[in-house]
PDB file with one MODEL, atoms N, CA, C and O in Angstrom:
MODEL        1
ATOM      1  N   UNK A   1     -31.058  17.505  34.626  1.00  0.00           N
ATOM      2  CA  UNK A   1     -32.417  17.692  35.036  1.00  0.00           C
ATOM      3  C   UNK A   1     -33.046  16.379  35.478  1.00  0.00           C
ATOM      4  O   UNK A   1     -33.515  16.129  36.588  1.00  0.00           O
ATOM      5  N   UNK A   2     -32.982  15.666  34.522  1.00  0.00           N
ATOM      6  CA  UNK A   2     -33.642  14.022  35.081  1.00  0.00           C
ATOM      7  C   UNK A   2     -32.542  12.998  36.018  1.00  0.00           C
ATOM      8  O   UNK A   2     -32.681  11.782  36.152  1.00  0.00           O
ATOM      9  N   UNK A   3     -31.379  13.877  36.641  1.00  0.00           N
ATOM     10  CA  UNK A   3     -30.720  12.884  37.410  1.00  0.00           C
ATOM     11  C   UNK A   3     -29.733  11.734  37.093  1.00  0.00           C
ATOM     12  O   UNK A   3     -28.917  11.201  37.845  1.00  0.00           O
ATOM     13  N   UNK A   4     -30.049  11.447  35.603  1.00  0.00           N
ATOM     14  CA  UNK A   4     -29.428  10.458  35.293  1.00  0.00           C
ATOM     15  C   UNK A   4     -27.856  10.412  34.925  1.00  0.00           C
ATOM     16  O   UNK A   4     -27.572   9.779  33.908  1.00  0.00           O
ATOM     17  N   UNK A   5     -26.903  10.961  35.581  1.00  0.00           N
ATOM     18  CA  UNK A   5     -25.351  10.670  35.640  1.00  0.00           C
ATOM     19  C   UNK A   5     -25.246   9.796  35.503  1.00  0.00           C
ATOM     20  O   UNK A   5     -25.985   8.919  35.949  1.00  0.00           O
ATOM     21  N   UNK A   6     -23.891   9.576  34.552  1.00  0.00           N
ATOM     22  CA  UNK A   6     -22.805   8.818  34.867  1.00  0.00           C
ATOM     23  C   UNK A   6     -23.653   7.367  33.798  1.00  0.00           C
ATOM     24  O   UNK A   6     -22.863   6.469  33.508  1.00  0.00           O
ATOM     25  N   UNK A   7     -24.676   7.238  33.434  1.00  0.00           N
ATOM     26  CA  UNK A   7     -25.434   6.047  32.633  1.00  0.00           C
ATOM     27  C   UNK A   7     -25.366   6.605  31.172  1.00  0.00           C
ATOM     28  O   UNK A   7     -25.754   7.692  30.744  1.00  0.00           O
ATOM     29  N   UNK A   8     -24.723   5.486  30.482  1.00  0.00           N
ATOM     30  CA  UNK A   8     -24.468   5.888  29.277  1.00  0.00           C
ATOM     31  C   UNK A   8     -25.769   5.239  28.466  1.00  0.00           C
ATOM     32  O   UNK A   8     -26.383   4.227  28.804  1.00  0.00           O
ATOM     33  N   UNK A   9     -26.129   6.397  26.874  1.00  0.00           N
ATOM     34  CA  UNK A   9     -26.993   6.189  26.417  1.00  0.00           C
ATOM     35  C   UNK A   9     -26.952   5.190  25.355  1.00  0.00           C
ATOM     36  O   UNK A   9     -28.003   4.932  24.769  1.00  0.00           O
ATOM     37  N   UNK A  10     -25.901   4.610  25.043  1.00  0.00           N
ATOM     38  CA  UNK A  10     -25.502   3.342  24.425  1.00  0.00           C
ATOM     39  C   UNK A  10     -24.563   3.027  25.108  1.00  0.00           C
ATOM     40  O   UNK A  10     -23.660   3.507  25.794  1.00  0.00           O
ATOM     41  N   UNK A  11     -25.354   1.262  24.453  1.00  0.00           N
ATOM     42  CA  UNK A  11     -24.787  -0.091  25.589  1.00  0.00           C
ATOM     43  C   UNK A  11     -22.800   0.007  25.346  1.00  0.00           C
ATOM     44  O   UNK A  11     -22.303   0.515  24.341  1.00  0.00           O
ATOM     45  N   UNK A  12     -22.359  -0.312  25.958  1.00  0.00           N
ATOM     46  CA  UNK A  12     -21.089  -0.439  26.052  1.00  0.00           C
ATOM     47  C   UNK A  12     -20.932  -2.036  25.372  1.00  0.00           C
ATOM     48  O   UNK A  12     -21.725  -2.932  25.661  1.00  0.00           O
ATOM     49  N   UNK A  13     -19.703  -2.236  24.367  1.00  0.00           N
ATOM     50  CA  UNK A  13     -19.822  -3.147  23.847  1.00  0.00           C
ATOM     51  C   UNK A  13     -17.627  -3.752  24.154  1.00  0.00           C
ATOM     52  O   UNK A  13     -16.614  -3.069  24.303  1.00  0.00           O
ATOM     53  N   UNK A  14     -17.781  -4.757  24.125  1.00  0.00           N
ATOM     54  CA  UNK A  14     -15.869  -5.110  24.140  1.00  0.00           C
ATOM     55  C   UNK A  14     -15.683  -5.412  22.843  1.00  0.00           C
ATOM     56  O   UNK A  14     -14.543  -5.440  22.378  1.00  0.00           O
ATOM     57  N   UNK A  15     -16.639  -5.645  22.183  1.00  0.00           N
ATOM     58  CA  UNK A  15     -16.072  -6.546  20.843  1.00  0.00           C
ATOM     59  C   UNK A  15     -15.586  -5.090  20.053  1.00  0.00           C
ATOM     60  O   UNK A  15     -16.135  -3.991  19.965  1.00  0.00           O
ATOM     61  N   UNK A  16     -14.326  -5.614  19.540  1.00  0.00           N
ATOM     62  CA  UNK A  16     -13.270  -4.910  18.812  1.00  0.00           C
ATOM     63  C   UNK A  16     -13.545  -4.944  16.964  1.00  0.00           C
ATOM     64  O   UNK A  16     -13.479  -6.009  16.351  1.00  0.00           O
ATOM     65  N   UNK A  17     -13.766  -3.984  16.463  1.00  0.00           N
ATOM     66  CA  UNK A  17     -14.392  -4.027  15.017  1.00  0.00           C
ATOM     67  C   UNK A  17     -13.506  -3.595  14.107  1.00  0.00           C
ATOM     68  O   UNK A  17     -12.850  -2.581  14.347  1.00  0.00           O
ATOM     69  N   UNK A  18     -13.340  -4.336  12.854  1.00  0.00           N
ATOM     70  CA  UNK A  18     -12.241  -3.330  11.711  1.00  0.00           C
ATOM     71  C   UNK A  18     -13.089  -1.839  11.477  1.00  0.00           C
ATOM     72  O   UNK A  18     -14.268  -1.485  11.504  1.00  0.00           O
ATOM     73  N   UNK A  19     -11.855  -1.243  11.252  1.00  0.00           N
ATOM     74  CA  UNK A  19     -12.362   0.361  11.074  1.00  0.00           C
ATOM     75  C   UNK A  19     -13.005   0.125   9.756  1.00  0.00           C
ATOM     76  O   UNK A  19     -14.108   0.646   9.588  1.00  0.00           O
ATOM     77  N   UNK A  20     -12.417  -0.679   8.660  1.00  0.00           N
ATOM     78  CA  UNK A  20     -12.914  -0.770   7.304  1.00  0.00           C
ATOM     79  C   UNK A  20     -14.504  -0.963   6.687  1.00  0.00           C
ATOM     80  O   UNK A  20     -15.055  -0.293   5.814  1.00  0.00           O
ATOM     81  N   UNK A  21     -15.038  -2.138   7.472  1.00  0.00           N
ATOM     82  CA  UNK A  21     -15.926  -2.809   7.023  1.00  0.00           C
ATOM     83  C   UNK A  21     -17.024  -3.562   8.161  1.00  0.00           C
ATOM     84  O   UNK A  21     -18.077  -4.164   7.948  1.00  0.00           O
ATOM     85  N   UNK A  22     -16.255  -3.235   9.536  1.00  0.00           N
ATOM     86  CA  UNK A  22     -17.002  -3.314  10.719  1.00  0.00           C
ATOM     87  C   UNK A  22     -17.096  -4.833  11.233  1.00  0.00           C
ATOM     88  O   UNK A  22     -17.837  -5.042  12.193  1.00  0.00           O
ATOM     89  N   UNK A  23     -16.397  -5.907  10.660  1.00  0.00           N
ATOM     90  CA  UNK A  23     -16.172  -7.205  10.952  1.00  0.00           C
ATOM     91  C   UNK A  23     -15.315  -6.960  12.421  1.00  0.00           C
ATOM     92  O   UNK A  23     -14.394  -6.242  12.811  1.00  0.00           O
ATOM     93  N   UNK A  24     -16.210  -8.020  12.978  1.00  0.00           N
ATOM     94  CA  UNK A  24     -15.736  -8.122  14.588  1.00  0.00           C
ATOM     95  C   UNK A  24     -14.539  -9.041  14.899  1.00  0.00           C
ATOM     96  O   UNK A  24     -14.614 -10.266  14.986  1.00  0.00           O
ATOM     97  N   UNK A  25     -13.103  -8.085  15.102  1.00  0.00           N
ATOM     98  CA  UNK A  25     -11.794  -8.620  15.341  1.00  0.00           C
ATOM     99  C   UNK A  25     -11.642  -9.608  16.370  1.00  0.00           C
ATOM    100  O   UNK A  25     -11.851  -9.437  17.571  1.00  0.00           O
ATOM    101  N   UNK A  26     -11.238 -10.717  15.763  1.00  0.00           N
ATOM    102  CA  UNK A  26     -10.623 -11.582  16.787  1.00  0.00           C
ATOM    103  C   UNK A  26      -9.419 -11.319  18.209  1.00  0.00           C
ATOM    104  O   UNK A  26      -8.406 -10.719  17.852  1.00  0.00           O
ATOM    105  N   UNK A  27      -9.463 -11.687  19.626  1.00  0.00           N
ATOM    106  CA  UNK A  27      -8.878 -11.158  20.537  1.00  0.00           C
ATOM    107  C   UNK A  27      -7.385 -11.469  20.319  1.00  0.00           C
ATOM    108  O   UNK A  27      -6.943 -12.609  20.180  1.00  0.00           O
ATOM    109  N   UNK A  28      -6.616 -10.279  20.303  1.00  0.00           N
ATOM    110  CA  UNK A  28      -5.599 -10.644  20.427  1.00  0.00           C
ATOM    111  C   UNK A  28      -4.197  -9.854  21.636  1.00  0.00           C
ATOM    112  O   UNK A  28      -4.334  -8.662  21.910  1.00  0.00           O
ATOM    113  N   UNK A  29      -3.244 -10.458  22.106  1.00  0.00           N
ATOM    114  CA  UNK A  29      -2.530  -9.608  22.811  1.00  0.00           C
ATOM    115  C   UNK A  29      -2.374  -8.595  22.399  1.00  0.00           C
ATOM    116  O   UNK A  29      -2.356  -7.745  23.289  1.00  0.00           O
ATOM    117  N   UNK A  30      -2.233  -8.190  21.355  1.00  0.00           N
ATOM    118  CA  UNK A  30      -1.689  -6.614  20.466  1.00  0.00           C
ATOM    119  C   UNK A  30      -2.589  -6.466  19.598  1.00  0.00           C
ATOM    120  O   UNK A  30      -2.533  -7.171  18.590  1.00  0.00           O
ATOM    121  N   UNK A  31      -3.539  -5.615  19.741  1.00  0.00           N
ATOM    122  CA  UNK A  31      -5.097  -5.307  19.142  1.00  0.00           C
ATOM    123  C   UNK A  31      -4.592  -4.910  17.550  1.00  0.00           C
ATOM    124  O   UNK A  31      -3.552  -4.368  17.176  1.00  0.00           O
ATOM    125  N   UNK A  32      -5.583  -5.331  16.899  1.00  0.00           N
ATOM    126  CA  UNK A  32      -5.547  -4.942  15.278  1.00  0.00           C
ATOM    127  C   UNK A  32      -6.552  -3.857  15.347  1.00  0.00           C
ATOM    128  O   UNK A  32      -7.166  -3.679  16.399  1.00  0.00           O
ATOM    129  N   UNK A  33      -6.791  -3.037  14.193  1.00  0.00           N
ATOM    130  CA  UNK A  33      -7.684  -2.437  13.920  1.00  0.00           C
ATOM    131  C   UNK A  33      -8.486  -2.680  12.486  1.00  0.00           C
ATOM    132  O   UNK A  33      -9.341  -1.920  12.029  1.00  0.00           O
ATOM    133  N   UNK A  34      -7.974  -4.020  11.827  1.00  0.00           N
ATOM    134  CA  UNK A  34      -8.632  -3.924  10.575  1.00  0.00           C
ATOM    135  C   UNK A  34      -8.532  -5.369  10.514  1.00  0.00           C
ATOM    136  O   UNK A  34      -7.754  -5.894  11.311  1.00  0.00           O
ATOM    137  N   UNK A  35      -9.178  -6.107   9.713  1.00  0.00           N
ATOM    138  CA  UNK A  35      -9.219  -7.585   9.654  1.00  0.00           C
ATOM    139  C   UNK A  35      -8.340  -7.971   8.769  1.00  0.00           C
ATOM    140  O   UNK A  35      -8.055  -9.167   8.704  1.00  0.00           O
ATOM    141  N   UNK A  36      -7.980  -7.409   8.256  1.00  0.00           N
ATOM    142  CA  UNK A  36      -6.924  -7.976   6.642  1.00  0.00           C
ATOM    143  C   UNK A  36      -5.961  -7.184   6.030  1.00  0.00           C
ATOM    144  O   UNK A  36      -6.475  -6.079   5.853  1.00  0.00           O
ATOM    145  N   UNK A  37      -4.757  -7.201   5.597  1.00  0.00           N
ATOM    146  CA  UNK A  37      -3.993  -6.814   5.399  1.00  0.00           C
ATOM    147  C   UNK A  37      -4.141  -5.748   4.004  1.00  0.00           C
ATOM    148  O   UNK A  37      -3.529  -4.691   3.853  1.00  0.00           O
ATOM    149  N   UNK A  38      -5.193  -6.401   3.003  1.00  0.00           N
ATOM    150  CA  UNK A  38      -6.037  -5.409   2.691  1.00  0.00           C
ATOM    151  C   UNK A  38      -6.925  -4.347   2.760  1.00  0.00           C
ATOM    152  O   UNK A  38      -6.996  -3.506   1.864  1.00  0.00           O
ATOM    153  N   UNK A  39      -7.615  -4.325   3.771  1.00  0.00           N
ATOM    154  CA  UNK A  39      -8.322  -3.248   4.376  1.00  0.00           C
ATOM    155  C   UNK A  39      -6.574  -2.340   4.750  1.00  0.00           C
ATOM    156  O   UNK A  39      -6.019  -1.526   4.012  1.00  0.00           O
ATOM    157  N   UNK A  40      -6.180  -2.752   5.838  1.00  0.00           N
ATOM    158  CA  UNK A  40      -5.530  -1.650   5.971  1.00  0.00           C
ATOM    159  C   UNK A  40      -4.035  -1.513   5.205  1.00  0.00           C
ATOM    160  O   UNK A  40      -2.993  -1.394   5.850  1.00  0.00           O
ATOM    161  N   UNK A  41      -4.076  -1.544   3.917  1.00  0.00           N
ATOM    162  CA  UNK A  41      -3.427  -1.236   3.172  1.00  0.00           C
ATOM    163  C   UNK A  41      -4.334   0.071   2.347  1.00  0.00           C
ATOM    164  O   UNK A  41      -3.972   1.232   2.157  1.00  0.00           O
ATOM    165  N   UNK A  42      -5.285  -0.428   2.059  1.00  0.00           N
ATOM    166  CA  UNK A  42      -6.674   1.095   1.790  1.00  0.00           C
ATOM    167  C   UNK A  42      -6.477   1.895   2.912  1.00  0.00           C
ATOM    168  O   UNK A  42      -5.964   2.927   2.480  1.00  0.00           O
ATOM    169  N   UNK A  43      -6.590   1.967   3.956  1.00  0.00           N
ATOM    170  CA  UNK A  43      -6.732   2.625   5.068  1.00  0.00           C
ATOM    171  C   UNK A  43      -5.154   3.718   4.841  1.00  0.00           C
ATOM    172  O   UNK A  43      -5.081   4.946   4.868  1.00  0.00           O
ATOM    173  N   UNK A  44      -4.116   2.749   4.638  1.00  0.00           N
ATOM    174  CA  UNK A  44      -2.510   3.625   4.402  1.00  0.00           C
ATOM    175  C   UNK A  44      -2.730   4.360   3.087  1.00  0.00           C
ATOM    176  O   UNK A  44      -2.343   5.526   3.003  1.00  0.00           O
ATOM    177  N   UNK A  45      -3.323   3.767   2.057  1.00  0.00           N
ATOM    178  CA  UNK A  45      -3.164   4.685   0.796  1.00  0.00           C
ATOM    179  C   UNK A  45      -4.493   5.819   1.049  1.00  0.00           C
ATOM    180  O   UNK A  45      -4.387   6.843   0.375  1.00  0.00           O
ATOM    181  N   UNK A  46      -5.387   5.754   1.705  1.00  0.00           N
ATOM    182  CA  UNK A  46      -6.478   6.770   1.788  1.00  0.00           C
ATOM    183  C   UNK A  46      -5.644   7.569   3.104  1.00  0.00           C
ATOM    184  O   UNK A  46      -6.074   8.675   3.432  1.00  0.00           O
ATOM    185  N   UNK A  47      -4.820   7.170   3.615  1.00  0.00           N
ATOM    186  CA  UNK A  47      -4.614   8.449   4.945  1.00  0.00           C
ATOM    187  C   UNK A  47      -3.038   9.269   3.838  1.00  0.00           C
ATOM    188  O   UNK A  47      -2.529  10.369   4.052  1.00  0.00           O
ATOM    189  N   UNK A  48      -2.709   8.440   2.920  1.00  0.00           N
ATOM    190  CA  UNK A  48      -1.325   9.343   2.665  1.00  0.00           C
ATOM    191  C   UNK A  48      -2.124   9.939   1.262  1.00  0.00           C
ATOM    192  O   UNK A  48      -1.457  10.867   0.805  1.00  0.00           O
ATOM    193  N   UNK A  49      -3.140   9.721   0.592  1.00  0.00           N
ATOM    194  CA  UNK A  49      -3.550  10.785  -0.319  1.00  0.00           C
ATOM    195  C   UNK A  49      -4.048  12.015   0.014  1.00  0.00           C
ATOM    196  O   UNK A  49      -3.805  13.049  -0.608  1.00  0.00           O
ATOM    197  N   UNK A  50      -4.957  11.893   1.287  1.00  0.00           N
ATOM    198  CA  UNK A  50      -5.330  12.881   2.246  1.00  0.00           C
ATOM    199  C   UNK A  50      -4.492  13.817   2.776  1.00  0.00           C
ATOM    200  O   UNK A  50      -4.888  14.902   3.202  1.00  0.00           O
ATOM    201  N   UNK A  51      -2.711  13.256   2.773  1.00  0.00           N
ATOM    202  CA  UNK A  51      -1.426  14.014   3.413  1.00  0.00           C
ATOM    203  C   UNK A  51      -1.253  14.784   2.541  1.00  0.00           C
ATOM    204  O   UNK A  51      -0.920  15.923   2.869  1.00  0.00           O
ATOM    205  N   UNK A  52      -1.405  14.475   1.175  1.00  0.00           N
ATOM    206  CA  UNK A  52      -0.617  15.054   0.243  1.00  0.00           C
ATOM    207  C   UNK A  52      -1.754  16.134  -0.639  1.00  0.00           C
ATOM    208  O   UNK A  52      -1.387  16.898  -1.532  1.00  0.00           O
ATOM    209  N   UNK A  53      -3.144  15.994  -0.169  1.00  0.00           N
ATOM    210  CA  UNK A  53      -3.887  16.930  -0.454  1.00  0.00           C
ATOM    211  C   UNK A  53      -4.144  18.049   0.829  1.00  0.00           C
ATOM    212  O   UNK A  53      -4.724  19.125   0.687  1.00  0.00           O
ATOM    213  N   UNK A  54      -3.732  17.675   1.754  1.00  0.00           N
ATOM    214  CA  UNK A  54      -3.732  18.497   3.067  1.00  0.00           C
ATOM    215  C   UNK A  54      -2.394  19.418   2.791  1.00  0.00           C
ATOM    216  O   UNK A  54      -2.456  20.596   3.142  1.00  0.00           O
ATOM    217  N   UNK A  55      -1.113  18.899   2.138  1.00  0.00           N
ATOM    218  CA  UNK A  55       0.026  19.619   1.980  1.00  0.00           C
ATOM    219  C   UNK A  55      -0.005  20.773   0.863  1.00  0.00           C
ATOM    220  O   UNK A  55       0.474  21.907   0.822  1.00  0.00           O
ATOM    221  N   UNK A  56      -0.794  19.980  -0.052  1.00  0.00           N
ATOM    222  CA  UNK A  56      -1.066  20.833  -0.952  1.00  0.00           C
ATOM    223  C   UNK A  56      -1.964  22.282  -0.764  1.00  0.00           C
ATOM    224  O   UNK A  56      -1.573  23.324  -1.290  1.00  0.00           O
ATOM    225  N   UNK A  57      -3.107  22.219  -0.020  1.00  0.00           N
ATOM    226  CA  UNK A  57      -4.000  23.249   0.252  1.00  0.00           C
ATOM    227  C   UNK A  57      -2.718  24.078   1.343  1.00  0.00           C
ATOM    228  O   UNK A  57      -2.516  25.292   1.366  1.00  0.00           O
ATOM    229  N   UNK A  58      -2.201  23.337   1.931  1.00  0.00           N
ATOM    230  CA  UNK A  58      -1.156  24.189   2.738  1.00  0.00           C
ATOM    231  C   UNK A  58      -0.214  25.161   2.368  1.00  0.00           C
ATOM    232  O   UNK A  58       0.050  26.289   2.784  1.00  0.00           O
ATOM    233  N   UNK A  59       0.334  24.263   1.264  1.00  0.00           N
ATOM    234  CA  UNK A  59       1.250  25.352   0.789  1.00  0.00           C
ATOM    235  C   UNK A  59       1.105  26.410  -0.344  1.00  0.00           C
ATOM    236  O   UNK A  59       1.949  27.154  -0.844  1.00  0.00           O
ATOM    237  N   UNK A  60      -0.387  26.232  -0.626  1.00  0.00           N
ATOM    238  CA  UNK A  60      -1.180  27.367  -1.617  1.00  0.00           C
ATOM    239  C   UNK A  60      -1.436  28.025  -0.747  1.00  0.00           C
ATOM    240  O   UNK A  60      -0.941  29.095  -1.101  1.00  0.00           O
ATOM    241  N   UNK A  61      -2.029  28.242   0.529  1.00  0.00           N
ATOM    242  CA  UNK A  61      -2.229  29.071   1.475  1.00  0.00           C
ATOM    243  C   UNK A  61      -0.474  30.039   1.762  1.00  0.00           C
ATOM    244  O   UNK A  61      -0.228  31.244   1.727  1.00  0.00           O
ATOM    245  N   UNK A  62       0.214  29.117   1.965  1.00  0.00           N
ATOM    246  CA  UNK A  62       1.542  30.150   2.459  1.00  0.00           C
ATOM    247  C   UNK A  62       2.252  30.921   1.075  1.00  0.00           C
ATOM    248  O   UNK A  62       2.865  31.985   1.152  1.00  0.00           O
ATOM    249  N   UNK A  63       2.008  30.072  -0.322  1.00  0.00           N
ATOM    250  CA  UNK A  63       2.331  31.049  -1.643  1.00  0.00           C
ATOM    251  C   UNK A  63       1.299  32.176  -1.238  1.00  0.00           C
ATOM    252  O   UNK A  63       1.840  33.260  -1.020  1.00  0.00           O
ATOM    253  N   UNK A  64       0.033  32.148  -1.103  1.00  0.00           N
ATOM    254  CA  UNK A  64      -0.652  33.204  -1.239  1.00  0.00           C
ATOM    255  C   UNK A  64      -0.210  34.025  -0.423  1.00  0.00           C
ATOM    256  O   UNK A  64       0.058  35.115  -0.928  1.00  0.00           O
ATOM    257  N   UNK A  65       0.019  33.906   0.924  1.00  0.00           N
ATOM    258  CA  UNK A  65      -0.062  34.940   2.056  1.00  0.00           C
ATOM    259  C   UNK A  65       1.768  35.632   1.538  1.00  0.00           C
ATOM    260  O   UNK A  65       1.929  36.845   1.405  1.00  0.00           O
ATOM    261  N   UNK A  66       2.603  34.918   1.379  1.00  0.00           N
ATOM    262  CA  UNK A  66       3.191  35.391   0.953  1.00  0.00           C
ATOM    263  C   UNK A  66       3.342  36.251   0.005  1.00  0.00           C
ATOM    264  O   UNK A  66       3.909  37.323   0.220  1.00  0.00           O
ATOM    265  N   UNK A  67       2.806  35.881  -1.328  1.00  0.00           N
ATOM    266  CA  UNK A  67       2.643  36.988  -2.376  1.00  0.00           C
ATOM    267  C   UNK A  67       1.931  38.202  -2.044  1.00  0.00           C
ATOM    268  O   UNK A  67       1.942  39.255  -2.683  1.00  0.00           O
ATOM    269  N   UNK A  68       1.252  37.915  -0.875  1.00  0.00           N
ATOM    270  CA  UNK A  68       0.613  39.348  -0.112  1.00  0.00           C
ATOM    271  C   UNK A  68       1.838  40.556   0.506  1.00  0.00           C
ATOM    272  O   UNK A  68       1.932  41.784   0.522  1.00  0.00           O
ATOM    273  N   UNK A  69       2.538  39.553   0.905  1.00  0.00           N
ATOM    274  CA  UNK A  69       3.680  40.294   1.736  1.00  0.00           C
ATOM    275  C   UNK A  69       4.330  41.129   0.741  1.00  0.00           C
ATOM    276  O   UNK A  69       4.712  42.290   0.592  1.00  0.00           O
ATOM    277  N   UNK A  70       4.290  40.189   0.223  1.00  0.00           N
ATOM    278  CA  UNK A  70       5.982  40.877  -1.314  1.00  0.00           C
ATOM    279  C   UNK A  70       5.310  41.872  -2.041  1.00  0.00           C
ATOM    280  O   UNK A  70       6.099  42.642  -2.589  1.00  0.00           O
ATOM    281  N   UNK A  71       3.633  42.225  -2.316  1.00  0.00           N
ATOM    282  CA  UNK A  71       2.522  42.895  -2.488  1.00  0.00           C
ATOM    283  C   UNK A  71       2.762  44.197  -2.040  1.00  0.00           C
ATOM    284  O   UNK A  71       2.947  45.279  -2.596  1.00  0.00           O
ATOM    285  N   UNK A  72       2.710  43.812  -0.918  1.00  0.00           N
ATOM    286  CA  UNK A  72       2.125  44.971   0.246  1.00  0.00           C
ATOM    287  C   UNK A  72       3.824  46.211   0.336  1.00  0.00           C
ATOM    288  O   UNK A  72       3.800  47.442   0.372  1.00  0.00           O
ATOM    289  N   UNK A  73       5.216  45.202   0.349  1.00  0.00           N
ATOM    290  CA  UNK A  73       6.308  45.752   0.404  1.00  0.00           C
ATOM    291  C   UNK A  73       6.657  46.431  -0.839  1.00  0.00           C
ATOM    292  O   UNK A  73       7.254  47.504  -0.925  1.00  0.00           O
ATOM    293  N   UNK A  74       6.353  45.915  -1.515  1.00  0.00           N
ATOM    294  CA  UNK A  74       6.164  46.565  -3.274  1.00  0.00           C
ATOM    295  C   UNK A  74       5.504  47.997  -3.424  1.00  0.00           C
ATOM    296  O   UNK A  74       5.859  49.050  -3.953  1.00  0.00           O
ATOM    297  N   UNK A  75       4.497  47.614  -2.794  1.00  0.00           N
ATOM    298  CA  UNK A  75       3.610  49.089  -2.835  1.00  0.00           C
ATOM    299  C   UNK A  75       4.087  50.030  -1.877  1.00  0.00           C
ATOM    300  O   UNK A  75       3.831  51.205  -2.140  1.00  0.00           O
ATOM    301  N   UNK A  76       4.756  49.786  -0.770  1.00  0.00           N
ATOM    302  CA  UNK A  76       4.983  50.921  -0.179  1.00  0.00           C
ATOM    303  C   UNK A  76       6.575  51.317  -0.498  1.00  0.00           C
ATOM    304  O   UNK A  76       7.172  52.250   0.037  1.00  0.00           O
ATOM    305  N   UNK A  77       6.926  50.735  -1.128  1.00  0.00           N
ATOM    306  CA  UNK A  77       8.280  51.108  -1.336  1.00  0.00           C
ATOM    307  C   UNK A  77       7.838  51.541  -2.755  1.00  0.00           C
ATOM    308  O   UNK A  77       8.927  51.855  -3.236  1.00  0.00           O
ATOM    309  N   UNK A  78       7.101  51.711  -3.531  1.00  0.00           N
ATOM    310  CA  UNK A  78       7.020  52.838  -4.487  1.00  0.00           C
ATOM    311  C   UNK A  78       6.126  54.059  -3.960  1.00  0.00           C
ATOM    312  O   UNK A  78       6.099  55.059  -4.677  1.00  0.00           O
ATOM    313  N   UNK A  79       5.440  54.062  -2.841  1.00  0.00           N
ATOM    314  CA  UNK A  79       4.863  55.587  -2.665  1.00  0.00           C
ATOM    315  C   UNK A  79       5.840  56.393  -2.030  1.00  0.00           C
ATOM    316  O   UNK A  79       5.731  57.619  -2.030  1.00  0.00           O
ATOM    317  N   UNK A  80       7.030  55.656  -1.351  1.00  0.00           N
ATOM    318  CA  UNK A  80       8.130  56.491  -1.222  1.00  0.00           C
ATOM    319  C   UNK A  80       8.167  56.298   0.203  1.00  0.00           C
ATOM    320  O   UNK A  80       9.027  56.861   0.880  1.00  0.00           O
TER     321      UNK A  80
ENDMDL
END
């Protein structure tokens, strides 16, 4: 309506920031994403606890749907 394409509503910035704590990364040929070997050592143990609670809700979902199946075959193989 007001014409304005293509102009973004925040400034565009180059400076490169840790994901952790938002400290502005020094330039390098092969970009980092975190300032310290600590930060992204948190970053590895918070993405693989997240795996293993994502696996978990997963495979309570497929026990369940399953026990539906074995349910459902149960019951019709006793009404005959």
């Amino acid at each position: 309506m007001g014409g304005e394409t293509g102009t973004p509503s925040v400034p565009e910035t180059d400076v490169r920031t840790c994901l952790r704590c938002g400290e502005a990364l020094p330039e390098r040929r092969i970009p980092r994403f975190f300032c310290s070997a600590w930060h992204a050592s948190q970053a590895a143990f918070t993405a693989l606890i997240g795996l293993f609670v994502a696996e978990r809700f997963g495979l309570r979902i497929v026990r369940t749907v399953l026990r539906a199946v074995h349910l459902y075959g149960w019951v019709r193989s006793q009404s005959g």
